[in-house]
C-alpha positions in Angstrom: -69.8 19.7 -89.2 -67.2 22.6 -88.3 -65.1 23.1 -91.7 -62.6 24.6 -89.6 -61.7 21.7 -88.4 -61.1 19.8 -91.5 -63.9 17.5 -90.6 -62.6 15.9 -87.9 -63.3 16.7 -84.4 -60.0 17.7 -82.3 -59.0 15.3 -79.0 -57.8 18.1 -76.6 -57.1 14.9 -73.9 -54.7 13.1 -76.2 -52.8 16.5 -77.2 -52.1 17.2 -73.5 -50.7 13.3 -73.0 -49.2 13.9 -76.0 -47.4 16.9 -74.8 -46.7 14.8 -71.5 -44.5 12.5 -73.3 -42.4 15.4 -75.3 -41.9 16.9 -71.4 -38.1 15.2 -70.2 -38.3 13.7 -67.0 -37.6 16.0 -64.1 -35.0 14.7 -61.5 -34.0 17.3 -58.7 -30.5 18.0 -58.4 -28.4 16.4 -56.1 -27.4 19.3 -54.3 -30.8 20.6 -53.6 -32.1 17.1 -52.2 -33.2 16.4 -49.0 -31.6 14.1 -46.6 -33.4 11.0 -46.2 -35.4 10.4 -43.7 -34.9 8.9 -40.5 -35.9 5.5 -39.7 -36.7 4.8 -36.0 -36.1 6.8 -33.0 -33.2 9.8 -32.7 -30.6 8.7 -30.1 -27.1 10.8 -29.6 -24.3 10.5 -27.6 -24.8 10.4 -23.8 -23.2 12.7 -21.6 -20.4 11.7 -19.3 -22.5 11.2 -15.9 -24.8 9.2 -17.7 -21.7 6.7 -18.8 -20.3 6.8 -15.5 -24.1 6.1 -13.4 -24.4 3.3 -15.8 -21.1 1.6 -15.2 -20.6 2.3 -11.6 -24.0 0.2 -10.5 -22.3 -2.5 -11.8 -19.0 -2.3 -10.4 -20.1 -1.5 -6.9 -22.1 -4.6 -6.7 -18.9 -6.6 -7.1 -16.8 -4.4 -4.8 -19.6 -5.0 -2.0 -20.2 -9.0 -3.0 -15.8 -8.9 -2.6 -15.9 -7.1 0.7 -18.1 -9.0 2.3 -16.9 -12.5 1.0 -14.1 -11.5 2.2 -15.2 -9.8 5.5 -17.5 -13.3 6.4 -14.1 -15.3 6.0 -12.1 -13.4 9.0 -15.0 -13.8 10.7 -15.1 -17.2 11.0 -11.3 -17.6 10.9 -11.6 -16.0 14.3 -13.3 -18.4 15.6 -11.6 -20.9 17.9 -13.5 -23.9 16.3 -16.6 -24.2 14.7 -19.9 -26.3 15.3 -21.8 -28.2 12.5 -24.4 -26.0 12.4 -21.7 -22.6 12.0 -20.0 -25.2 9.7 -23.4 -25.1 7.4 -23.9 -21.2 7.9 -19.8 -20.5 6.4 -20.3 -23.1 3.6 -23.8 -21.5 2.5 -22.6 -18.0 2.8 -19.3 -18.7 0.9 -20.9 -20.4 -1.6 -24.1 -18.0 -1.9 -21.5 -14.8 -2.0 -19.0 -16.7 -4.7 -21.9 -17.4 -7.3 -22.6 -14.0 -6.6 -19.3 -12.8 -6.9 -19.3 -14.7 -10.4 -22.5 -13.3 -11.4 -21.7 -9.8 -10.9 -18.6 -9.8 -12.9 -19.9 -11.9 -15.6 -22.8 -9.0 -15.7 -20.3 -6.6 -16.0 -18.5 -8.1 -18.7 -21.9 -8.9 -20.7 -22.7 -4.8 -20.4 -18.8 -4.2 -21.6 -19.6 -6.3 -25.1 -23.4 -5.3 -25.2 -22.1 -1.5 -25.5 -19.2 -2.5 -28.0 -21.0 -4.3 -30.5 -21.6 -1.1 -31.8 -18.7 0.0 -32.2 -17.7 -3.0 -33.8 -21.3 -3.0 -36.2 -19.7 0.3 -37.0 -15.9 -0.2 -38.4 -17.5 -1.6 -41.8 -20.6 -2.9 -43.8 -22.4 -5.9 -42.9 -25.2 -8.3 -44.3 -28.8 -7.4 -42.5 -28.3 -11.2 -41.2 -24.9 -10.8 -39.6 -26.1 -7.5 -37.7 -29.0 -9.6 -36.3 -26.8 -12.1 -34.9 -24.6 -9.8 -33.6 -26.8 -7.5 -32.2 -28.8 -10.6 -30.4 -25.4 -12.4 -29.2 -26.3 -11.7 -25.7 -26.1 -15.5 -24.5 -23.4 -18.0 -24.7 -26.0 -19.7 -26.7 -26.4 -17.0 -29.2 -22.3 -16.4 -29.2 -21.9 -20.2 -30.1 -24.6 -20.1 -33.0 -22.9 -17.2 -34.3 -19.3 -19.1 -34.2 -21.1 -21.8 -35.9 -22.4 -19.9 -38.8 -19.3 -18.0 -39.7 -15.8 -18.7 -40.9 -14.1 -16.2 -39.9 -11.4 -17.5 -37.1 -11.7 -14.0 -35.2 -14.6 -14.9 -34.5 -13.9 -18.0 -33.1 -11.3 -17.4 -31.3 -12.8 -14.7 -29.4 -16.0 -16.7 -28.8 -13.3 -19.2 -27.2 -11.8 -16.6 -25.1 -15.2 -15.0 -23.8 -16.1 -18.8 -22.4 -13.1 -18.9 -20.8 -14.1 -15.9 -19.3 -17.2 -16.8 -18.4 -16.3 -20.4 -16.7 -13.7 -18.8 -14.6 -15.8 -16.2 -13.3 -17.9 -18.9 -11.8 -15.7 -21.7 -10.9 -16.3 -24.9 -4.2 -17.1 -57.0 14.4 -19.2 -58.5 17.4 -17.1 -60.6 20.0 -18.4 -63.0 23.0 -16.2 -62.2 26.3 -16.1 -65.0 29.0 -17.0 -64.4 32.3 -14.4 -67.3 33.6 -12.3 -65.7 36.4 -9.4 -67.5 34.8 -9.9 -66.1 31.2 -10.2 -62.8 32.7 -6.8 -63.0 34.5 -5.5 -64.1 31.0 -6.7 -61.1 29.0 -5.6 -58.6 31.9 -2.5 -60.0 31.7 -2.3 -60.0 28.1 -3.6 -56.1 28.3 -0.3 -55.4 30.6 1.9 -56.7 28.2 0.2 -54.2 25.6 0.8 -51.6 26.8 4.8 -51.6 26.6 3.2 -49.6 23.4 2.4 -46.7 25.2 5.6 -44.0 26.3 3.7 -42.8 29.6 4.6 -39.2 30.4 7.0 -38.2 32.7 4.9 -36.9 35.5 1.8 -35.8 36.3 2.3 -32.0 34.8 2.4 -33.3 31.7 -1.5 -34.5 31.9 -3.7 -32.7 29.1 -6.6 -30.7 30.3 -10.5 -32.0 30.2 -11.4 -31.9 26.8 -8.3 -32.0 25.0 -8.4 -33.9 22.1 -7.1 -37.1 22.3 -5.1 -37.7 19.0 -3.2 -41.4 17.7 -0.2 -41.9 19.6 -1.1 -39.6 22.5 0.0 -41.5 25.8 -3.1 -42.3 27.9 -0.7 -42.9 31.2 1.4 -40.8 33.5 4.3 -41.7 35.8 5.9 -40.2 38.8 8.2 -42.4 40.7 6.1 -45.2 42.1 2.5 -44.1 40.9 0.8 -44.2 37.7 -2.2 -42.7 36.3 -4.5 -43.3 33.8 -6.8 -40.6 32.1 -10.1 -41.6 31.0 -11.5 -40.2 27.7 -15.1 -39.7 26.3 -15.8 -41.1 22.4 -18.3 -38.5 20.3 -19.9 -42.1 18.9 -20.1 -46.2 19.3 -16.6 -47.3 17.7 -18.6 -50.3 16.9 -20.9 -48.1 14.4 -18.2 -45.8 12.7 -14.4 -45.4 11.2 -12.2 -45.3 13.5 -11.2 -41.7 11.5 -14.5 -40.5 12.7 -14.4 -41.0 16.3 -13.3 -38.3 18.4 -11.9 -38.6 21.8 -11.2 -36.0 24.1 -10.0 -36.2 28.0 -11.8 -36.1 31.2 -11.0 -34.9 34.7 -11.6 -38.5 35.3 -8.6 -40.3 36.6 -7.5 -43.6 38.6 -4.2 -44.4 39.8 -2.1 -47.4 40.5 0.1 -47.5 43.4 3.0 -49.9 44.7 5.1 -50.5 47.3 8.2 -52.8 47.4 10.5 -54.5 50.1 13.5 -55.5 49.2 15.9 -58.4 50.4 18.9 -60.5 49.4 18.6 -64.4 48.4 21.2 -66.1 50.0 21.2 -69.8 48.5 19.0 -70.7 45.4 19.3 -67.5 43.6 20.4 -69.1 40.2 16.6 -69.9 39.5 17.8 -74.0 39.6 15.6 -74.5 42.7 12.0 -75.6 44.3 12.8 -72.8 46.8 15.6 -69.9 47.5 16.9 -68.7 51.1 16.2 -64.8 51.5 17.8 -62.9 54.5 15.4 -60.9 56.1 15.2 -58.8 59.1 14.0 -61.6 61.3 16.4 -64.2 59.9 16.7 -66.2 56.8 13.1 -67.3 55.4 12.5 -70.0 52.8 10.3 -69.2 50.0 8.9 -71.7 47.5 9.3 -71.4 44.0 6.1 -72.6 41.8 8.6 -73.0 38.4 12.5 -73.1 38.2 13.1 -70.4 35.9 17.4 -69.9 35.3 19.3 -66.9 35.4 18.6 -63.6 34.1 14.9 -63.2 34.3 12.2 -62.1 36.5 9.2 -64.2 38.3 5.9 -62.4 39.7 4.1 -64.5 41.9 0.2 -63.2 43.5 -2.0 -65.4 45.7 -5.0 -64.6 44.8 -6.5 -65.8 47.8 -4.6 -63.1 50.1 -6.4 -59.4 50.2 -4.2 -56.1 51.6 -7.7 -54.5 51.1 -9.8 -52.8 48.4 -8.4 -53.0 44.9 -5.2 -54.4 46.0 -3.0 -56.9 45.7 0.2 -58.7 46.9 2.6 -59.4 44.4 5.9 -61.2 45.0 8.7 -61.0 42.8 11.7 -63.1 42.3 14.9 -61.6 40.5 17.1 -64.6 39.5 20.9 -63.9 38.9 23.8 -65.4 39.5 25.4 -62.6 40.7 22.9 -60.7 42.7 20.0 -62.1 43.5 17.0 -60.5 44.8 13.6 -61.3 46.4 10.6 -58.6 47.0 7.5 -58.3 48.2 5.0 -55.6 47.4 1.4 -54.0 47.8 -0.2 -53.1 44.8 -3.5 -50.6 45.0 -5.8 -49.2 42.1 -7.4 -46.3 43.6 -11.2 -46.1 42.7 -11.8 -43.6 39.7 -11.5 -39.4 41.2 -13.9 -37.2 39.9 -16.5 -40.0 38.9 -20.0 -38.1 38.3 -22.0 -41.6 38.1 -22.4 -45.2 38.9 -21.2 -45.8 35.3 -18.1 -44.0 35.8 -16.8 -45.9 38.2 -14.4 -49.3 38.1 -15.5 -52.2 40.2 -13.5 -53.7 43.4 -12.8 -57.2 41.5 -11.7 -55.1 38.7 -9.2 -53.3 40.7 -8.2 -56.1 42.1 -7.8 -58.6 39.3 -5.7 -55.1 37.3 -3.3 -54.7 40.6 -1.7 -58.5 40.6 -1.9 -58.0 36.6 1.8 -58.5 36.0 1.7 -62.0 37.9 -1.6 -63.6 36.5 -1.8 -66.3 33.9 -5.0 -67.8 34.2 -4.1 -71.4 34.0 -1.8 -72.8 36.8 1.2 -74.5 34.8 3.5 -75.6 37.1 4.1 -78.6 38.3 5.8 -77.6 41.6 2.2 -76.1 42.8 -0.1 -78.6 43.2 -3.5 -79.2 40.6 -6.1 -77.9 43.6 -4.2 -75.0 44.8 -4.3 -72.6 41.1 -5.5 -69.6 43.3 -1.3 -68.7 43.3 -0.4 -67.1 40.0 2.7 -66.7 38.3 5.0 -65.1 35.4 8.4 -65.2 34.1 9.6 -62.6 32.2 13.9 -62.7 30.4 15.8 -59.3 31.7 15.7 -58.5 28.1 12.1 -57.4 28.6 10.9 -54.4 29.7 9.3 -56.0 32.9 12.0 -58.4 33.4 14.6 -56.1 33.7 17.0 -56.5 36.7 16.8 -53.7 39.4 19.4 -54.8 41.8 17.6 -54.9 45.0 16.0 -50.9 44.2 12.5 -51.1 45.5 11.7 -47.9 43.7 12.5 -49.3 40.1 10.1 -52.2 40.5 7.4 -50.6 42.0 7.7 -48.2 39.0 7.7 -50.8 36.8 4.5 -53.1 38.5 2.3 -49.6 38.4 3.1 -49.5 35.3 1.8 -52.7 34.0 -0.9 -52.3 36.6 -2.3 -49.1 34.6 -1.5 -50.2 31.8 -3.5 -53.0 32.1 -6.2 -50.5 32.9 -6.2 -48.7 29.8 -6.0 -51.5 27.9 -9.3 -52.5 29.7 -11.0 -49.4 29.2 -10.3 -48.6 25.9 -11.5 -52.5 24.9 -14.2 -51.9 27.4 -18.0 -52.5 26.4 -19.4 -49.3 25.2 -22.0 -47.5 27.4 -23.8 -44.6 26.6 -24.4 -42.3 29.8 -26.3 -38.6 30.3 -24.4 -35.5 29.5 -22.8 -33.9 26.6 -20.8 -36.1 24.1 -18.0 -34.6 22.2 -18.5 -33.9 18.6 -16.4 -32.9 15.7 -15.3 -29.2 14.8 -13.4 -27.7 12.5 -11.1 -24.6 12.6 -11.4 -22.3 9.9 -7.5 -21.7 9.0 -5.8 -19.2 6.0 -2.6 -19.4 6.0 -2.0 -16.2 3.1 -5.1 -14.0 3.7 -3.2 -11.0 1.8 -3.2 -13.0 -1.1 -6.9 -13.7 -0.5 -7.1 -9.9 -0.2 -4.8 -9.0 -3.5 -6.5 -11.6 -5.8 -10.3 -9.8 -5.2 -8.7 -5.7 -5.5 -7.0 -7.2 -8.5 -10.3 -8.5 -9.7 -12.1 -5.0 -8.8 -9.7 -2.9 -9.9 -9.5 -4.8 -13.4 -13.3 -5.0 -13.9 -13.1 -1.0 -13.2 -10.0 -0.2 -15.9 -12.2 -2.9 -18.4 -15.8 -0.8 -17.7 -13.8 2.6 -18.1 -12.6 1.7 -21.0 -15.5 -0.3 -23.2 -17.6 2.8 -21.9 -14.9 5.1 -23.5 -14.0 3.6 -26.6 -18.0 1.9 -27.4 -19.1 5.5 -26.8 -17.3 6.9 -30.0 -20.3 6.3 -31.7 -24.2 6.3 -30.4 -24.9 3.5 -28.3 -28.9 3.3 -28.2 -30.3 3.5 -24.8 -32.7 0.9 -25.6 -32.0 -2.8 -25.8 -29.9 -4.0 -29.1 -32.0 -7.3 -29.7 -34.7 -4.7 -30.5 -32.8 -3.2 -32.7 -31.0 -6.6 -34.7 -34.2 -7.7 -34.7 -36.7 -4.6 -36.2 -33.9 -2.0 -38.0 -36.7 -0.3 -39.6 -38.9 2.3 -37.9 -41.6 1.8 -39.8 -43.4 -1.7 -40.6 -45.0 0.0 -43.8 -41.7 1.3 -45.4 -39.2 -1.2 -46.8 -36.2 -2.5 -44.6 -33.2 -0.4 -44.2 -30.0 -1.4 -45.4 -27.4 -2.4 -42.6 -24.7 0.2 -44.1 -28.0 2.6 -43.5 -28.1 1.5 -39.7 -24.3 2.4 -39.6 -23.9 5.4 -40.9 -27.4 6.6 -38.9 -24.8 5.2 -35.9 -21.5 7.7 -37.1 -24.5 11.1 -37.9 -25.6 10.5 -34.0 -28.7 9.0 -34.9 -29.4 4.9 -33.9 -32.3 2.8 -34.3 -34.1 2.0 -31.5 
């Protein structure tokens, strides 16, 4: 045992902790700290040409998409008329360069608010949570989530505004016909009277060209003096298969043409209309001339024996002018011309047709009278008042009435043809176009500068104003989503992430 001890052995372990505790606790002076460290990457401000070669991508991608949307429509607005298939090409283009169009400026707007979230993550502290959402808003999706979760109306209202934004930048009967000769008479005739709805033209200058299109209320006939012609006209389908709104008719160079000439002589006794007969002074004396129907004063009888021929297509037609003033009594020849500039068989009209459409104004089908006897219905007659258009008086002018009989003549003929059985023949049928027509193309051409040149003053700007603190170069949902550097050290405070943002240091 050491007596100097005092007989107890000495712990030089618990002096020293013993000593520890006396010690006060050593804390470094503020002033002589380091600063802390940095969490992440460094990033600092870009320079200017790195702003402008990331805007300017963007912006020249919609001035191209504009210029040649708008290039592609006075192309095809040049065009005289355009097929289906041109039809298909301008309504894929338009439509393929206006989503485009849409897609180019909503890109642009999306890089505008990517770079100024930081700005705006910048202006004041934030929950960790409400950095994450804003740094991932990078969807409509996202946006709307994050309107859902706060209450703050700013928010909402400019969530409102950007979808707005957003949706307008990417807002495009079967009938039996008889073959009865007498039935047929009866429908021609009825196909003459028709036609007092057509105002023929004039004269024969006034005929369209081959292929004009045909539209409703066009005049299918044509007059000068004593002749009359009809125009034939091709259908793009069967009438029978389609609306009437979808059939197409255009001209020919296909035409046929109804002729008459008239004689004209006094009556002398009978010409009231009172009579079985009436006298008529011609050249060679005064001739009787049987009646088939007393029909008064002031009208018109036609009369045709259809048993008599003047040759192809033609027909004699006798006409009766009752008055009790002035009388008349004429006699004409009445030819439909076979069709000019047929190509086929199936073009062509057939001599009974011609025929049975020359004495049309005078046919009735059914004999009626009971001056004419029940065997002899071959002579065909009809009355019509002077109030008519084809009872009108003419006072003896041979000129007026065979204008008037070709008329009926072709009329019935276009009657006949339009109501004709369709036939489908060889050869090229007309189809539908359409002409490409803008009526204010500068307007066109204002509204896409206006949109350019306000995407460039918006990209100028967001560039400008989000660059007055670091933007990272890296993507932000990286950065909302992992704000630390380090997985091992614990999670930096948003109002850290901030002011490493104002110093020129982001985490990326």
């Amino acid at each position: 045992m050491d007596l100097r001890s005092g007989g107890r052995e000495h712990d030089a372990s618990s002096d020293s902790g013993r000593a520890e505790q006396l010690l006060p606790e050593y804390r470094p002076h503020p002033s002589s700290s380091a600063p802390p460290p940095l969490r992440g990457h460094g990033a600092t401000r870009p320079s200017t040409w790195k702003v402008v070669a990331k805007i300017l991508p963007r912006w020249m991608m919609i001035v191209v998409i504009a210029f040649i949307f708008y290039g592609v429509l006075l192309h095809y607005q040049g065009l005289a008329v355009m097929t289906n298939t041109q039809k298909r090409v301008f309504n894929g283009a338009t439509t393929g360069l206006s989503i485009g169009f849409g897609i180019a400026v909503a890109t642009s707007l999306d890089g505008m608010v990517g770079d100024l979230r930081w700005w705006i993550l910048s202006r004041r502290f934030r929950s960790r949570h409400k950095v994450e959402n804003i740094l991932q808003a990078d969807s409509m999706m996202s946006l709307l989530k994050l309107a859902w979760r706060t209450r703050r109306k700013s928010i909402h209202i400019a969530v409102l505004l950007w979808g707005l934004v957003l949706l307008a930048g990417n807002i495009v009967n079967e009938t039996s016909a008889s073959d009865n000769i007498e039935a047929q008479q009866f429908m021609v005739n009825n196909y003459g009277i028709i036609s007092t709805a057509f105002m023929p033209g004039d004269n024969f200058s006034t005929i369209p060209d081959q292929k004009t299109i045909v539209r409703p209320g066009d005049t299918p006939m044509y007059c000068e003096g004593s002749v009359c012609r009809y125009v034939f006209k091709e259908l793009s389908i069967d009438p029978a298969k389609q609306d009437d709104e979808s059939i197409i008719s255009v001209s020919t160079k296909r035409t046929i043409d109804a002729t008459t000439k008239c004689n004209a002589w006094p009556v002398v006794a009978g010409g009231d209309g009172n009579g079985k007969s009436i006298s008529v002074a011609m050249p060679q004396g005064t001739t009787n001339v049987s009646i088939p129907l007393r029909i008064g004063v002031n009208a018109t009888m036609y009369i045709c024996d259809t048993s008599q021929s003047c040759g192809e297509g033609c027909a004699i037609v006798q006409a009766f002018e009752a008055s009790s003033r002035s009388p008349w009594y004429y006699q004409c020849n009445v030819t439909v011309g076979p069709v000019a500039n047929a190509a086929m068989p199936q073009h062509q009209a057939s001599t009974s047709l011609r025929a049975l459409v020359a004495g049309s104004i005078a046919l009735q089908g059914y004999g009626a009278s009971s001056l004419v006897s029940a065997d002899d219905a071959l002579i065909q007659f009809q009355t019509y008042p002077s109030e008519s258009l084809f009872g009108s008086a003419v006072n003896g002018t041979s000129d007026k009435l065979a204008n008037i009989i070709s008329r009926f003549s072709i009329g019935a003929m276009a009657a006949f043809a339009d109501n004709n059985k369709f036939i489908k023949v060889p050869g090229d049928a007309p189809r539908r176009g359409i002409e490409l027509d803008i009526t204010h193309p500068a307007i066109i051409l204002f509204i896409l500068l206006l949109i350019i040149g306000m995407t460039l003053t918006l990209e100028v700007f967001m560039a400008v104003w989000a660059n007055r603190v670091v933007v990272p170069p890296d993507s932000p949902p990286r950065c909302g989503s992992s704000p630390t550097g380090n997985d091992d050290e614990p999670p930096t405070s948003p109002a850290s992430i901030i002011s490493d943002i104002f110093r020129g240091q982001a985490v990326v």
